[in-house]
NULO-980136 format. One record per residue (C-alpha): residue number from 1; x, y, z. Coordinates in steps of 0.1 Angstrom, whole numbers, plus 5000, padded with zeros to 4 digits. Layout:
N
<node seq="NUM" u="X" v="Y" w="Z"/>
...
# end
This chain:
446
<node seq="1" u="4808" v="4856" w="4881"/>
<node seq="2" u="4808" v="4885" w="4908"/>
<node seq="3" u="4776" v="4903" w="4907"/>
<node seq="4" u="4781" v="4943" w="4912"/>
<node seq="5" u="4744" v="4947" w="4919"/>
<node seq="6" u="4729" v="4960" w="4960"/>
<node seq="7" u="4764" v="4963" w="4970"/>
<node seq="8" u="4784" v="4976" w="4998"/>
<node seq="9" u="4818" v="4985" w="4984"/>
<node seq="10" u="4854" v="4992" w="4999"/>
<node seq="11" u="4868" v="5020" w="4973"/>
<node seq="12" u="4900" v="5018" w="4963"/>
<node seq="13" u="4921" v="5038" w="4982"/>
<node seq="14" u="4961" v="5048" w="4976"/>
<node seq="15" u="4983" v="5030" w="5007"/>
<node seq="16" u="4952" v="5022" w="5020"/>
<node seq="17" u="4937" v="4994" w="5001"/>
<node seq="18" u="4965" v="4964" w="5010"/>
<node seq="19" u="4955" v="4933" w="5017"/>
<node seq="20" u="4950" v="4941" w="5060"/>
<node seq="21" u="4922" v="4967" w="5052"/>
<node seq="22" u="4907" v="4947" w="5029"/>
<node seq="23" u="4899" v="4918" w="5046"/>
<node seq="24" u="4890" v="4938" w="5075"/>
<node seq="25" u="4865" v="4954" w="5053"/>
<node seq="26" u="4852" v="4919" w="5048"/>
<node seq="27" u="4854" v="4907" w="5081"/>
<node seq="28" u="4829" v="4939" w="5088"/>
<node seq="29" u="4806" v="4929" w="5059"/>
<node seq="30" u="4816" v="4944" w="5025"/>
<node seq="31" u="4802" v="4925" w="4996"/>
<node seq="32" u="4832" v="4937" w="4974"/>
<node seq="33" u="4870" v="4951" w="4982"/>
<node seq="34" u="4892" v="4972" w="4954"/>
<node seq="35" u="4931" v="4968" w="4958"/>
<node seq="36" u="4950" v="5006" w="4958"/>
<node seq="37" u="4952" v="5017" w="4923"/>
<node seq="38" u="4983" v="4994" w="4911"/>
<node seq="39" u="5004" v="5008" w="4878"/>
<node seq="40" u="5005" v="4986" w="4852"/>
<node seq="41" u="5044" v="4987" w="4841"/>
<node seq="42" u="5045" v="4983" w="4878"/>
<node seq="43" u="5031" v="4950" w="4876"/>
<node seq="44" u="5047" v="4938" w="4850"/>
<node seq="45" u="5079" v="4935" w="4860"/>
<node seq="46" u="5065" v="4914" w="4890"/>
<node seq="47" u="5068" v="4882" w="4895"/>
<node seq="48" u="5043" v="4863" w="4905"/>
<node seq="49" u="5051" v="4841" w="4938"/>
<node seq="50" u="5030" v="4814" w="4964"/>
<node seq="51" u="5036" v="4828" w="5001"/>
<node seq="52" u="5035" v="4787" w="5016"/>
<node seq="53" u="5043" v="4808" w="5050"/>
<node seq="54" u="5020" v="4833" w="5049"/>
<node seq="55" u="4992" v="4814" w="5024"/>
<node seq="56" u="4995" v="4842" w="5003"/>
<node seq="57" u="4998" v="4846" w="4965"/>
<node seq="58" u="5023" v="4876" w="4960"/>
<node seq="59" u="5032" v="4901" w="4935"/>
<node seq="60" u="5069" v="4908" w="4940"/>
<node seq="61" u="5088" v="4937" w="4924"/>
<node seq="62" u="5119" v="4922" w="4909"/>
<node seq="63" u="5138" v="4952" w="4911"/>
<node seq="64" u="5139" v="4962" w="4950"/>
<node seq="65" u="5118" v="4933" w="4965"/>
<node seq="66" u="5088" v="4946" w="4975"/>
<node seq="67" u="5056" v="4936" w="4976"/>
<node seq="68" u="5033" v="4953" w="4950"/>
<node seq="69" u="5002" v="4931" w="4953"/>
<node seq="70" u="4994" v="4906" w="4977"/>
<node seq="71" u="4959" v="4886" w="4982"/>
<node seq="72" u="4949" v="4852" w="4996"/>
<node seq="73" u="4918" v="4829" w="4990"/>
<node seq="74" u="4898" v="4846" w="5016"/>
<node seq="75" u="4892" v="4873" w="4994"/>
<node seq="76" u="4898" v="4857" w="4962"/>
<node seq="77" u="4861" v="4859" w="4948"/>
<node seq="78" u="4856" v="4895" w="4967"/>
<node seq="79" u="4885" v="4913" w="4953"/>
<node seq="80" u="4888" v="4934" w="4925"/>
<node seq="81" u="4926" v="4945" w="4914"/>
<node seq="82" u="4921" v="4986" w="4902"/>
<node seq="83" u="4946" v="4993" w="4876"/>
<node seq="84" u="4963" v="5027" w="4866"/>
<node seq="85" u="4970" v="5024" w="4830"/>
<node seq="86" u="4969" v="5042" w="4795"/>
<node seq="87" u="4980" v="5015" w="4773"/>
<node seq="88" u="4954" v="4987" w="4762"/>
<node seq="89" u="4985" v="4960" w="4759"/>
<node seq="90" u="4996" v="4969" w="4789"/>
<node seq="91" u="4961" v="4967" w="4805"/>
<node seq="92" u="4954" v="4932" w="4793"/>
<node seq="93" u="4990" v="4920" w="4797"/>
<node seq="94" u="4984" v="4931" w="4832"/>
<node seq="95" u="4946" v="4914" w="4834"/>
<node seq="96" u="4960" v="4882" w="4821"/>
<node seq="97" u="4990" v="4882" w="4845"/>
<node seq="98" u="4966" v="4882" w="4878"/>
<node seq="99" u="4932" v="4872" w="4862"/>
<node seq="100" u="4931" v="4839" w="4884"/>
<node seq="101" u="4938" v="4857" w="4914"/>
<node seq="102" u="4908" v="4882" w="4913"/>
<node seq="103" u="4871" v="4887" w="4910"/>
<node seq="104" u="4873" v="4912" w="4890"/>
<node seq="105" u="4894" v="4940" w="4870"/>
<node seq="106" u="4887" v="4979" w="4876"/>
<node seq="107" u="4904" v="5007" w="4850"/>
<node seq="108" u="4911" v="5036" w="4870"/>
<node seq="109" u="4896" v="5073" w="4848"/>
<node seq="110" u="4891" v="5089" w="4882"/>
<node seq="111" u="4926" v="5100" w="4897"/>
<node seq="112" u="4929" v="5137" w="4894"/>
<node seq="113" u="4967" v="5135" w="4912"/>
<node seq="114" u="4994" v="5149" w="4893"/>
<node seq="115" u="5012" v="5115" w="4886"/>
<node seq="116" u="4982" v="5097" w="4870"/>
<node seq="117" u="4970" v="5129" w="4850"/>
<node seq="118" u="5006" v="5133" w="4836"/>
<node seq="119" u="5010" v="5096" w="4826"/>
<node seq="120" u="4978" v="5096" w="4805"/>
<node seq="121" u="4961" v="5082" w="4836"/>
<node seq="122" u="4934" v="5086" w="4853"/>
<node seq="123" u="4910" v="5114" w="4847"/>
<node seq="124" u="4930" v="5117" w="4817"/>
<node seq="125" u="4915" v="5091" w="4799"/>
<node seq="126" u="4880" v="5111" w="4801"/>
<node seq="127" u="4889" v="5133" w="4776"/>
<node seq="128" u="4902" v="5104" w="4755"/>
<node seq="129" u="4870" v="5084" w="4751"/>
<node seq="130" u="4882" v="5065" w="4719"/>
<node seq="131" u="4911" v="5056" w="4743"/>
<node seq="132" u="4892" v="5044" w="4772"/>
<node seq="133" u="4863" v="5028" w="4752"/>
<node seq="134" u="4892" v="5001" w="4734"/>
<node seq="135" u="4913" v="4995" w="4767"/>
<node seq="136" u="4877" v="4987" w="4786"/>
<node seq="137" u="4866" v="4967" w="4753"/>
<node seq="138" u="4903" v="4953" w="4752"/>
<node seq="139" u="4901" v="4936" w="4788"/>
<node seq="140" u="4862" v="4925" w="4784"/>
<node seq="141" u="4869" v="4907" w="4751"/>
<node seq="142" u="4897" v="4889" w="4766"/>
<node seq="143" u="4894" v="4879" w="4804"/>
<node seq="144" u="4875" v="4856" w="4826"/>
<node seq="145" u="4866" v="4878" w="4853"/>
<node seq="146" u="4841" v="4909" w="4853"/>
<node seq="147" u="4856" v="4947" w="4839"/>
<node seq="148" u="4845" v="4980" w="4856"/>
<node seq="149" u="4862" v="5012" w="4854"/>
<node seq="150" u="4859" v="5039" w="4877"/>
<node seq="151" u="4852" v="5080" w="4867"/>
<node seq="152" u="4849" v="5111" w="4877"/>
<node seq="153" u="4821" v="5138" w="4866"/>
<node seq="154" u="4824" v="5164" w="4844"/>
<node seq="155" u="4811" v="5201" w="4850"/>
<node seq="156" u="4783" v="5196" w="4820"/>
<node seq="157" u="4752" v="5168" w="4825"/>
<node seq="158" u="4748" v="5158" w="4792"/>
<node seq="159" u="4784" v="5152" w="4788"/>
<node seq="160" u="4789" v="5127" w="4815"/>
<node seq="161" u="4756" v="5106" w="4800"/>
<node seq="162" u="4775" v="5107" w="4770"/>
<node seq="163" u="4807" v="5093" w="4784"/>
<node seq="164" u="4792" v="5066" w="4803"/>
<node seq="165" u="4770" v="5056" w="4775"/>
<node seq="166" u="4803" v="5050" w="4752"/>
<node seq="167" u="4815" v="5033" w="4788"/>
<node seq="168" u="4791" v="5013" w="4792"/>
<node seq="169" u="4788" v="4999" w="4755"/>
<node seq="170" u="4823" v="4984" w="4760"/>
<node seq="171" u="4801" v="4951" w="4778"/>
<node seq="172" u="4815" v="4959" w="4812"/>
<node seq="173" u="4799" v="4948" w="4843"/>
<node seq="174" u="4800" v="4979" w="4861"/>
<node seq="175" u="4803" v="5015" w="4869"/>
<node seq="176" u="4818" v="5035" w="4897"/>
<node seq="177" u="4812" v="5075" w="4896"/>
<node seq="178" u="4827" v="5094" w="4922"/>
<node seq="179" u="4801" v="5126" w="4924"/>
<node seq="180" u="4829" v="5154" w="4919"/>
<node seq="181" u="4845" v="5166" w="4887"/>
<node seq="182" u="4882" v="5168" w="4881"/>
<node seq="183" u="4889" v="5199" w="4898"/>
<node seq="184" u="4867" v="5192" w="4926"/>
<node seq="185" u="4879" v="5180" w="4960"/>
<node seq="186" u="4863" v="5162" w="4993"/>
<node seq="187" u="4849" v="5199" w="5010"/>
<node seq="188" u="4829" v="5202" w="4974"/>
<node seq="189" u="4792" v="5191" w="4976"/>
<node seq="190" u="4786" v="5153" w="4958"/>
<node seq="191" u="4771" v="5160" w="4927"/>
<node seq="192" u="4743" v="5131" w="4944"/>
<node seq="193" u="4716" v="5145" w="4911"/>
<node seq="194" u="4744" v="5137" w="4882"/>
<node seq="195" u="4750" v="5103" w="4901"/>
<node seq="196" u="4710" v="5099" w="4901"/>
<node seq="197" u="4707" v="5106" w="4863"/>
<node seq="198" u="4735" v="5082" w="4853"/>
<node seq="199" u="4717" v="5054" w="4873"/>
<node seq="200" u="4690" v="5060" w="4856"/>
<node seq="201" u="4704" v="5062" w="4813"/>
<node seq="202" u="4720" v="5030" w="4821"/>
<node seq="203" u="4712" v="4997" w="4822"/>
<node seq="204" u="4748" v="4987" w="4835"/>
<node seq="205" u="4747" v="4988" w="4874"/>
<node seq="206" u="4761" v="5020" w="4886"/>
<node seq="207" u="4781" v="5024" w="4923"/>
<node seq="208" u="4782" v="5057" w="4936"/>
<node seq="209" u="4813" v="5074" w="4951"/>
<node seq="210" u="4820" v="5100" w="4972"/>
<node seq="211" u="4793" v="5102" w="5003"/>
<node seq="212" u="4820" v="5099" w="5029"/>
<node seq="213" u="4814" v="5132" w="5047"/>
<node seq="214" u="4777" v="5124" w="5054"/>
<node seq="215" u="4781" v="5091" w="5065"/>
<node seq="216" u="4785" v="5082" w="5101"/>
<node seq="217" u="4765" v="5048" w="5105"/>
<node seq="218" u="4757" v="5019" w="5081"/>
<node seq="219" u="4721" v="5038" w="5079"/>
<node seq="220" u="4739" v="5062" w="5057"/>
<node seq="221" u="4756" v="5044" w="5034"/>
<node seq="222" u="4715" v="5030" w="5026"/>
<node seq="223" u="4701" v="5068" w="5028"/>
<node seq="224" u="4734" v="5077" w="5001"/>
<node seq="225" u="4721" v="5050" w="4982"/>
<node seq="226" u="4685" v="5066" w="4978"/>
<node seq="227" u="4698" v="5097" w="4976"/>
<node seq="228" u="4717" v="5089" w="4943"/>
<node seq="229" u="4692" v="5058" w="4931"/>
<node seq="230" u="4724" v="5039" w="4921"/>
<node seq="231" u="4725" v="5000" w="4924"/>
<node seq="232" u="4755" v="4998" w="4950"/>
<node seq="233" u="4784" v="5024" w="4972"/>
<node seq="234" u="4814" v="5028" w="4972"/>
<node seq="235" u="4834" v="5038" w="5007"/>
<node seq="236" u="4864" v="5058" w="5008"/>
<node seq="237" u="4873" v="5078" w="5034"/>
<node seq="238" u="4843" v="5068" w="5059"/>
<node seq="239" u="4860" v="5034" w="5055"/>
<node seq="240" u="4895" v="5044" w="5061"/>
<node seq="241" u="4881" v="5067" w="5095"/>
<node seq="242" u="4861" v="5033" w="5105"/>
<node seq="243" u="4857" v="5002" w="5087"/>
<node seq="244" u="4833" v="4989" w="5110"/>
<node seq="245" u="4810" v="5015" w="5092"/>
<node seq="246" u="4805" v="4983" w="5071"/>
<node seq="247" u="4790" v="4964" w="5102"/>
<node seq="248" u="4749" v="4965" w="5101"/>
<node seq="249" u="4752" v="4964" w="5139"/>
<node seq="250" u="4769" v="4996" w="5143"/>
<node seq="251" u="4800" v="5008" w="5143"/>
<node seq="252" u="4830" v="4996" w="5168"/>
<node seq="253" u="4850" v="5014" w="5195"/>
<node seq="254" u="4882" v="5029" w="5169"/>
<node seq="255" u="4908" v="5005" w="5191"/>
<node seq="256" u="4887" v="4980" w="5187"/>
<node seq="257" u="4891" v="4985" w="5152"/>
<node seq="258" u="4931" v="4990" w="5150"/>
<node seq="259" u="4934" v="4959" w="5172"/>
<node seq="260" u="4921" v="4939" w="5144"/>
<node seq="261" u="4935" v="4955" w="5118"/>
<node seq="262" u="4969" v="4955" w="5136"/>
<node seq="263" u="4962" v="4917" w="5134"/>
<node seq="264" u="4959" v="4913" w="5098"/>
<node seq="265" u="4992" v="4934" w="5093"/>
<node seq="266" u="5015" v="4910" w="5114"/>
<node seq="267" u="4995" v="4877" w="5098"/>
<node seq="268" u="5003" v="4889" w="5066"/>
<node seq="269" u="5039" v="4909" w="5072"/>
<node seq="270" u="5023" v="4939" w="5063"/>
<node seq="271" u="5051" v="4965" w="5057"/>
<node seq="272" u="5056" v="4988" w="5091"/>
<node seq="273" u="5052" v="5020" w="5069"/>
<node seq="274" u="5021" v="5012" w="5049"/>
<node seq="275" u="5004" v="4998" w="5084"/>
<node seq="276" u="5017" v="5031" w="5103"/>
<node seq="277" u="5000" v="5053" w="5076"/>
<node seq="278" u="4968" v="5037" w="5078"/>
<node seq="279" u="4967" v="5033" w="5112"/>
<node seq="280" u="4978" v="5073" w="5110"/>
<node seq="281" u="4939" v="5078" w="5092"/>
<node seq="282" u="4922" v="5060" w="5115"/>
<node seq="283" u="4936" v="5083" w="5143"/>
<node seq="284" u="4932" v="5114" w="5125"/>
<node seq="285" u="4933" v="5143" w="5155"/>
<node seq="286" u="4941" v="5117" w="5182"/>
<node seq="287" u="4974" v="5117" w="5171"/>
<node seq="288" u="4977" v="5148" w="5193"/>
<node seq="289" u="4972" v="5124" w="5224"/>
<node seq="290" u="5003" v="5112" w="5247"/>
<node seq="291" u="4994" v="5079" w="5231"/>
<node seq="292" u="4994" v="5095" w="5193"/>
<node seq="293" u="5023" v="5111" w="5198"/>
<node seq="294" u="5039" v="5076" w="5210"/>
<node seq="295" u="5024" v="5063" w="5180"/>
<node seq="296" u="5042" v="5085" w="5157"/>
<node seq="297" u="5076" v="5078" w="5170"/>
<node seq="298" u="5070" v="5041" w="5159"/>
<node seq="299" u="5089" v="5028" w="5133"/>
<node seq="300" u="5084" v="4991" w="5135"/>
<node seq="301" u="5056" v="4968" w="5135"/>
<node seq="302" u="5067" v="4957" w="5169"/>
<node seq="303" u="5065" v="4989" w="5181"/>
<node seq="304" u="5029" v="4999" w="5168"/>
<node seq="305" u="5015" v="4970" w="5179"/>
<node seq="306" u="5026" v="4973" w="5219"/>
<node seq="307" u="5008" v="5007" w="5222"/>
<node seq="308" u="4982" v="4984" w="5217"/>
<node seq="309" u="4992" v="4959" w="5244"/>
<node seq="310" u="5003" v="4936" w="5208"/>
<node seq="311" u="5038" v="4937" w="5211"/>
<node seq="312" u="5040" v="4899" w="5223"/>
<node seq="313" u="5013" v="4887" w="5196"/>
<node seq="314" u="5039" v="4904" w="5168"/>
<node seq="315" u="5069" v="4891" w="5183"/>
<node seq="316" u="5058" v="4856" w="5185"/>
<node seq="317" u="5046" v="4857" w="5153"/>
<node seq="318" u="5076" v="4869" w="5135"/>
<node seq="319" u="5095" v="4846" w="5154"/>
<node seq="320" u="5075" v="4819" w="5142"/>
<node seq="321" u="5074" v="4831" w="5103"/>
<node seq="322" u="5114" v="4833" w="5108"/>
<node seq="323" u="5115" v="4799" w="5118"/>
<node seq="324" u="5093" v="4781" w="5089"/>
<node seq="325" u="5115" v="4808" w="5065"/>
<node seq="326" u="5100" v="4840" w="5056"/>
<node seq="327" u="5121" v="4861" w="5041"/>
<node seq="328" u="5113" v="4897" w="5041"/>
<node seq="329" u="5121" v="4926" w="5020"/>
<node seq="330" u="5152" v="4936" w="5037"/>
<node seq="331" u="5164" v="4900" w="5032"/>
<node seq="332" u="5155" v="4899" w="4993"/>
<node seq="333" u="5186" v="4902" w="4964"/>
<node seq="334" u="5165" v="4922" w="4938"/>
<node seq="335" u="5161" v="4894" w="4906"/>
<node seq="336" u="5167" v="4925" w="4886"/>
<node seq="337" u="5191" v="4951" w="4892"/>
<node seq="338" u="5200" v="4981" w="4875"/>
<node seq="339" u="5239" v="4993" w="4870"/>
<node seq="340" u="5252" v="5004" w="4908"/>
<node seq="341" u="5259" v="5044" w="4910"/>
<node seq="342" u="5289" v="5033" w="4927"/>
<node seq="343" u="5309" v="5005" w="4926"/>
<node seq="344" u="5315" v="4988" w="4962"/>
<node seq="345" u="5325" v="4953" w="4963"/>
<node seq="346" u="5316" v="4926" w="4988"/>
<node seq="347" u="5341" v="4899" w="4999"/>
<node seq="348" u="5354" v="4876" w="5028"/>
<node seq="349" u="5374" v="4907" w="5041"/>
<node seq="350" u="5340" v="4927" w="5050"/>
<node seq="351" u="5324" v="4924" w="5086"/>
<node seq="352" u="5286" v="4916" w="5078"/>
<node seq="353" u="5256" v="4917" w="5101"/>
<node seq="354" u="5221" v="4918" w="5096"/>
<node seq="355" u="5213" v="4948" w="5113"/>
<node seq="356" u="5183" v="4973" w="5104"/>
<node seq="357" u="5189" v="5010" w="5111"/>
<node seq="358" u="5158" v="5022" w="5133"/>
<node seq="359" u="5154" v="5061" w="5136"/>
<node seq="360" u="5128" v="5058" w="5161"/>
<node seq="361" u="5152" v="5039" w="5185"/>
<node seq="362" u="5176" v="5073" w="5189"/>
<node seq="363" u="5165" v="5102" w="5206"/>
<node seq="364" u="5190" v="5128" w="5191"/>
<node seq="365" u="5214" v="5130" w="5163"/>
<node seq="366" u="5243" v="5128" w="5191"/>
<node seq="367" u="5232" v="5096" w="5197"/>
<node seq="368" u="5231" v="5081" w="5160"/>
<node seq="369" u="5256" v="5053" w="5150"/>
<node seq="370" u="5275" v="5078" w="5128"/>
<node seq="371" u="5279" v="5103" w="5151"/>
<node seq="372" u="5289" v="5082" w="5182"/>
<node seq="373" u="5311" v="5060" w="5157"/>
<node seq="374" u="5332" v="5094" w="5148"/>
<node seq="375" u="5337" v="5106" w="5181"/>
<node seq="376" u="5352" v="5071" w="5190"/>
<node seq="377" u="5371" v="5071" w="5166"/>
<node seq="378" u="5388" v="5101" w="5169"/>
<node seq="379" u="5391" v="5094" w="5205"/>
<node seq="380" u="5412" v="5065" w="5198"/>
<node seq="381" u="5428" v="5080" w="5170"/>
<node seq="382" u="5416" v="5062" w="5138"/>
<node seq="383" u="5408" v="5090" w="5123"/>
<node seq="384" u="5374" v="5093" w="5098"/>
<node seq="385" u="5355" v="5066" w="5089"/>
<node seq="386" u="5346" v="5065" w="5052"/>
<node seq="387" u="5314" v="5055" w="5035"/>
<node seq="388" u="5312" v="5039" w="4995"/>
<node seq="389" u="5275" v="5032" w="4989"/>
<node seq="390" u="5263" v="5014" w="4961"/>
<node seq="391" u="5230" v="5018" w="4952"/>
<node seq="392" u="5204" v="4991" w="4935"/>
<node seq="393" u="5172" v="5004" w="4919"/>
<node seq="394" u="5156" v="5020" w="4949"/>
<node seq="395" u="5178" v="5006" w="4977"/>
<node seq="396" u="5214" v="5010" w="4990"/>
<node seq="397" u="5241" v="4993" w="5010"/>
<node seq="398" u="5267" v="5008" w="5025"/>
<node seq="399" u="5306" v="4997" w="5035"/>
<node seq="400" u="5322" v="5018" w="5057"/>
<node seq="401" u="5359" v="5015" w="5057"/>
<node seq="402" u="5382" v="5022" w="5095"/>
<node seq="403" u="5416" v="5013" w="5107"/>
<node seq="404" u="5416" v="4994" w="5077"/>
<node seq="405" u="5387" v="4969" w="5081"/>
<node seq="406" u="5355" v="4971" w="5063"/>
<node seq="407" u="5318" v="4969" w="5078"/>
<node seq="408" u="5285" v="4965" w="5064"/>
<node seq="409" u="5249" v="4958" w="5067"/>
<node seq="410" u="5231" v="4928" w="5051"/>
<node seq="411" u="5199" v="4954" w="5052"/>
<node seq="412" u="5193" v="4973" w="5017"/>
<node seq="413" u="5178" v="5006" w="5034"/>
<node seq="414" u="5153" v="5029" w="5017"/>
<node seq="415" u="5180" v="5058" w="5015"/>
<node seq="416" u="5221" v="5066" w="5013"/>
<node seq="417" u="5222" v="5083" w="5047"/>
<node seq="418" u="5201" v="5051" w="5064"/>
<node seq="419" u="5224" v="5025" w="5047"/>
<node seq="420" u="5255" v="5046" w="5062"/>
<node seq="421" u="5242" v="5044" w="5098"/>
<node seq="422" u="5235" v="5004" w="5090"/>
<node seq="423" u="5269" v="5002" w="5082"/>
<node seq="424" u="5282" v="5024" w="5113"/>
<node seq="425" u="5259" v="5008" w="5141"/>
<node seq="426" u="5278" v="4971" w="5130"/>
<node seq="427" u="5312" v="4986" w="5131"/>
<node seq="428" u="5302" v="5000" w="5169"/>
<node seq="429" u="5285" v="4964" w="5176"/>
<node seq="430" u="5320" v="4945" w="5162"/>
<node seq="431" u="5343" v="4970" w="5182"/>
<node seq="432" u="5317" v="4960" w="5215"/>
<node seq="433" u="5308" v="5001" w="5214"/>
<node seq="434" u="5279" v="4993" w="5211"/>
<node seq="435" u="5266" v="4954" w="5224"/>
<node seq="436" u="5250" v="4930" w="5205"/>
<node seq="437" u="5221" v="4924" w="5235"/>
<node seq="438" u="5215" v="4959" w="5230"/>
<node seq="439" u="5209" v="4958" w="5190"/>
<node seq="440" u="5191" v="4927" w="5195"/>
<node seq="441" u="5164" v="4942" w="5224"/>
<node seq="442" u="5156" v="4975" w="5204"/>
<node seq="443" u="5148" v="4955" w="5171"/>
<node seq="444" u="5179" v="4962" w="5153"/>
<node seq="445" u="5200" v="4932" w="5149"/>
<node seq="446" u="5181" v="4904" w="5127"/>
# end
């Protein structure tokens, strides 16, 4: 059973806290790693799949194939999965679904975002105690592995004690109080005095939040803990700048730092967007840099990792998850699908590749597959192309119809106007407008 006491914890954080950052954290010397703040209806309509290729145990949205939660055994008795929720069924349907997968189980009451308040979420639930006491007492009475929640302040003392007192009667293991109240953002002082007197009304161990702007060295996070007399921390944003911050040692040059990290997102198929945002944190103002800039035109993992002299480590290694038959998001049928907006039918008549469409690879919208597919066109006097998109939960396909004949990508894109120029760059690679060699170099034929 996972101890929460003299602890040095990764927070959870929103698109931060996937798997890559958290084993980082660990590899740096975290005792304890929260997932991103995971939605419970979310979750359960996942299903539950073992990565053999990757070693990884995934949560898999049935309706657009992506990954919601994904862990492995390294972190298996470090990791705690932090869950949005308002509904004690839910929350336990939820617990029991991934309770062999985690250390532990965290109730998010701190989100002040819109989207958690507005779903009864969140800081929400601190002005429902009844609410938050039987969801806490729900999960404790009924799973195998430790329950914490995690809260925010309010303006009045006396008021908090009170709350964390009906908290901690629930039997959970644990309590993490960010330092702010509900209103209150990161340029606001930590409340490090109302973290102090918590610690001390309760005999639960307490791990204070919300020191990131003072700390700059792993001495901090100790004087933090002094400061606020709290059994363990809790790193945010000082962990997100730096997670080397976690290292005793000291802290390690920032490429240093996205070197490894970039590691961990290609040897566990990290998605490109989720490991461009973090990486995006970590850079902060340096994004202004020639190389930042470069960085920011990246769309593919490929891409990120050669402006760290990585491009040949990620290509290899996709290569070799290809071969033993990973299949990635772009390549998943959704198990569950909702009524297409449109209806577009598939058959033997369609051309089909498997061909991505990259923004990043086109400089200008003169240059992009739909644009240079019209003008040939009318220069050989085919007149328009036309696009019918069907759409599936939160993906689309498009078939474009010319001269008669029908193309299409075998990549469900993000949005209509993405699948369109799928659909128009294999038309210009079947017509030899545009060459396969050409699709295949800059990432874009599969």
């Amino acid at each position: 059973m996972m101890n929460y006491s003299h602890k040095v914890i990764l927070a959870p954080m929103v698109r931060i806290g996937t798997l890559p950052m958290r084993l980082l954290a660990l590899d740096y010397g975290a005792d304890i790693v929260y997932s991103e703040e995971l939605i419970d209806w979310k979750l359960l309509r996942s299903l539950r799949v073992e990565n053999d290729v990757l070693g990884t145990v995934d949560y898999i949205d049935q309706t657009d194939g992506t990954i919601i939660f994904r862990t492995c055994p390294r972190e298996q008795k470090q990791v705690v999965l932090q869950m949005g929720t308002c509904c004690a069924e839910r929350a336990l349907k939820v617990a029991k679904m991934v309770e062999n997968d985690v250390a532990g189980i965290d109730v998010n009451m701190g989100c002040p975002k819109k989207f958690s308040v507005d779903g009864g979420m969140g800081v929400a639930l601190l002005s429902q105690p009844e609410k938050a006491h039987n969801i806490l007492s729900t999960l404790v009475n009924s799973v195998s592995v430790p329950v914490t929640c995690k809260i925010r302040i309010f303006p009045d003392l006396e008021a908090t004690l009170k709350l964390c007192r009906k908290l901690a009667s629930t039997g959970i293991a644990a309590i993490a109080v960010h330092g702010r109240t509900r209103d209150e953002r990161p340029q606001h002082a930590n409340h490090n005095d109302v973290l102090q007197a918590i610690s001390q009304g309760l005999d639960i161990p307490v791990i204070a939040n919300g020191g990131s702007k003072e700390m700059e060295c792993y001495e901090d996070i100790a004087r933090f803990r002094g400061e606020t007399g709290c059994s363990s921390v809790m790193l945010a944003r000082a962990a997100e700048w730096n997670c080397s911050i976690f290292r005793p040692e000291g802290k390690l040059p920032l490429d240093d730092v996205i070197k490894a990290y970039l590691k961990y997102a290609v040897d566990y198929d990290n998605a490109p967007a989720n490991t461009k945002y973090c990486v995006q944190n970590m850079l902060r103002e340096l994004q202004e840099t020639p190389r930042g800039k470069k960085f920011l035109e990246s769309q593919t993992l490929e891409q990120i990792c050669a402006i760290w002299d990585m491009g040949d480590y990620c290509r290899e290694k996709q290569l070799e998850y290809k071969v033993r038959g990973l299949r990635g998001r772009r390549e998943v049928i959704p198990a569950s699908l909702s009524p297409p907006t449109k209806k577009c039918r598939l058959d033997e008549d369609i051309v089909e590749l498997q061909c991505a469409f990259l923004r990043s690879v086109y400089a200008n919208d003169v240059d992009l597959p739909k644009s240079k597919l019209l003008i040939w066109a009318r220069k050989n006097g085919l007149g328009q192309p036309r696009y019918d998109t069907q759409q599936r939960d939160k993906l689309f396909k498009s078939v474009l119809t010319l001269n008669g004949s029908k193309y299409s990508s075998s990549c469900w894109e993000k949005n209509k106007r993405w699948a369109e120029q799928g659909a128009a760059l294999v038309c210009l690679c079947s017509l030899g407008v545009v060459s396969m060699e050409t699709l295949i170099q800059n990432g874009s034929l599969r």
